[in-house]
C-alpha positions as CSV (number, residue, x, y, z in Angstrom):
1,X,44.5,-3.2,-9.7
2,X,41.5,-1.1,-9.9
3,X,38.8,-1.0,-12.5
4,X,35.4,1.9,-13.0
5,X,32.3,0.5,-12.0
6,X,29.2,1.0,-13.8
7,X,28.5,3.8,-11.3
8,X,31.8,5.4,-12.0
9,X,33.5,4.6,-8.9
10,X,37.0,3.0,-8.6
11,X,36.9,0.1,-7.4
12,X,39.0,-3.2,-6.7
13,X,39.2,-5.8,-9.1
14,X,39.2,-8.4,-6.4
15,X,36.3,-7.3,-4.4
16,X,33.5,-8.3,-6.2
17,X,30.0,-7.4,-4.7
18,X,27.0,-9.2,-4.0
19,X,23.7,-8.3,-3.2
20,X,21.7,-8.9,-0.3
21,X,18.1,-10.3,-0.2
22,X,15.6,-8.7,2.0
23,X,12.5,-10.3,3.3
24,X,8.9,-9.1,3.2
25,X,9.2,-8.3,7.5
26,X,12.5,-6.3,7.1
27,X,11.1,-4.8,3.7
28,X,8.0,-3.7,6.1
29,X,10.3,-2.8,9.5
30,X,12.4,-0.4,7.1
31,X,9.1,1.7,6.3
32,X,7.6,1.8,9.8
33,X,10.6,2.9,11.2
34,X,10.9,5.6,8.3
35,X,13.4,4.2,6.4
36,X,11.4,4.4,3.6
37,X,9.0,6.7,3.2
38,X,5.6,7.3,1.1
39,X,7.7,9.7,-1.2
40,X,10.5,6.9,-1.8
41,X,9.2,5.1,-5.1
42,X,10.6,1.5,-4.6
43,X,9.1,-1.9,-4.5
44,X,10.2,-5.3,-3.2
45,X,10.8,-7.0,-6.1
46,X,12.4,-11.0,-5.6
47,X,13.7,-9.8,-2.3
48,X,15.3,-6.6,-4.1
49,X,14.6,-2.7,-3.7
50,X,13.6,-1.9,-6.7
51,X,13.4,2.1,-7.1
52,X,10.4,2.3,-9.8
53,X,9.5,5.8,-11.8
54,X,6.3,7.4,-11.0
55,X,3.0,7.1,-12.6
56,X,2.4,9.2,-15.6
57,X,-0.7,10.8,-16.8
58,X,-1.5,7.2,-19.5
59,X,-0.8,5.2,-17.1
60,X,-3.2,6.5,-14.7
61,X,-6.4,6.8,-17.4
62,X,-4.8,3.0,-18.6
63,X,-5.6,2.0,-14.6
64,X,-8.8,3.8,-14.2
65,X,-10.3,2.1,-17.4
66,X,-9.3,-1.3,-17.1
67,X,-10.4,-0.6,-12.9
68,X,-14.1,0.2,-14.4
69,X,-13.6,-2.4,-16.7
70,X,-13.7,-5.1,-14.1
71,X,-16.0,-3.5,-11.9
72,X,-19.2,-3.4,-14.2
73,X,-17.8,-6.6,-15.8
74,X,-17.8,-8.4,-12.3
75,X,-21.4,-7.1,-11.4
76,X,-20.1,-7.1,-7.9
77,X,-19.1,-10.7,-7.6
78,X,-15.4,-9.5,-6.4
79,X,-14.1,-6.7,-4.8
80,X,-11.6,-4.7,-7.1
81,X,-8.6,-2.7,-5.8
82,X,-6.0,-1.1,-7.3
83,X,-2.9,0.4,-6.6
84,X,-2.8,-1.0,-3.2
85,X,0.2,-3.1,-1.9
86,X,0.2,-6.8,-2.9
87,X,2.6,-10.0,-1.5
88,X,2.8,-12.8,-2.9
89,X,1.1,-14.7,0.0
90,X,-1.3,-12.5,0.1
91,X,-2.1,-13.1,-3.9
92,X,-2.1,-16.8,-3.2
93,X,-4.2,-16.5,0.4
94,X,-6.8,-14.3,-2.4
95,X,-7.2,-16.8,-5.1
96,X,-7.4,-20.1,-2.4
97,X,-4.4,-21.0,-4.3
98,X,-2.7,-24.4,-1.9
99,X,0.6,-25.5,-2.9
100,X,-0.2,-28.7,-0.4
């Protein structure tokens, strides 16, 4: 028996797929060995590639505010980046956060 998937391919009824987790290092591997390129809009999203739209014209001035926002706010007490990439160790290593 064979049904459409959501894709419109046929496909059969008995097979049902399942998707595969990725980690951060494979994530990483895929784009240095070109993989995935800078023009490829994805992220890494709960160990899923994620393909994500591009960043409109609002979204942009939304950033650039809120970025100068925290910069004068912070009087230079913190560094503020945006736009950069960002794991979740990395958050946690950031903000001293210890789960111990």
């Amino acid at each position: 028996m064979l049904s459409v998937s959501k894709e419109g391919r046929y496909v059969s009824a008995a097979f049902q797929p399942t998707r595969m987790r990725i980690s951060i290092d494979r994530y990483q591997r895929m784009v240095s060995t070109g993989v995935l390129t800078k023009d490829d809009r994805v992220e890494l999203i709960e160990g899923e590639i994620i393909d994500m739209a591009s960043i409109g014209k609002i979204h942009a001035a939304i950033v650039s505010q809120l970025q100068e926002l925290f910069v004068t706010g912070l009087g230079g007490r913190a560094n503020v980046v945006t736009g950069g990439p960002l794991t979740w160790v990395a958050f946690r290593a950031a903000i001293g956060f210890d789960a111990a």
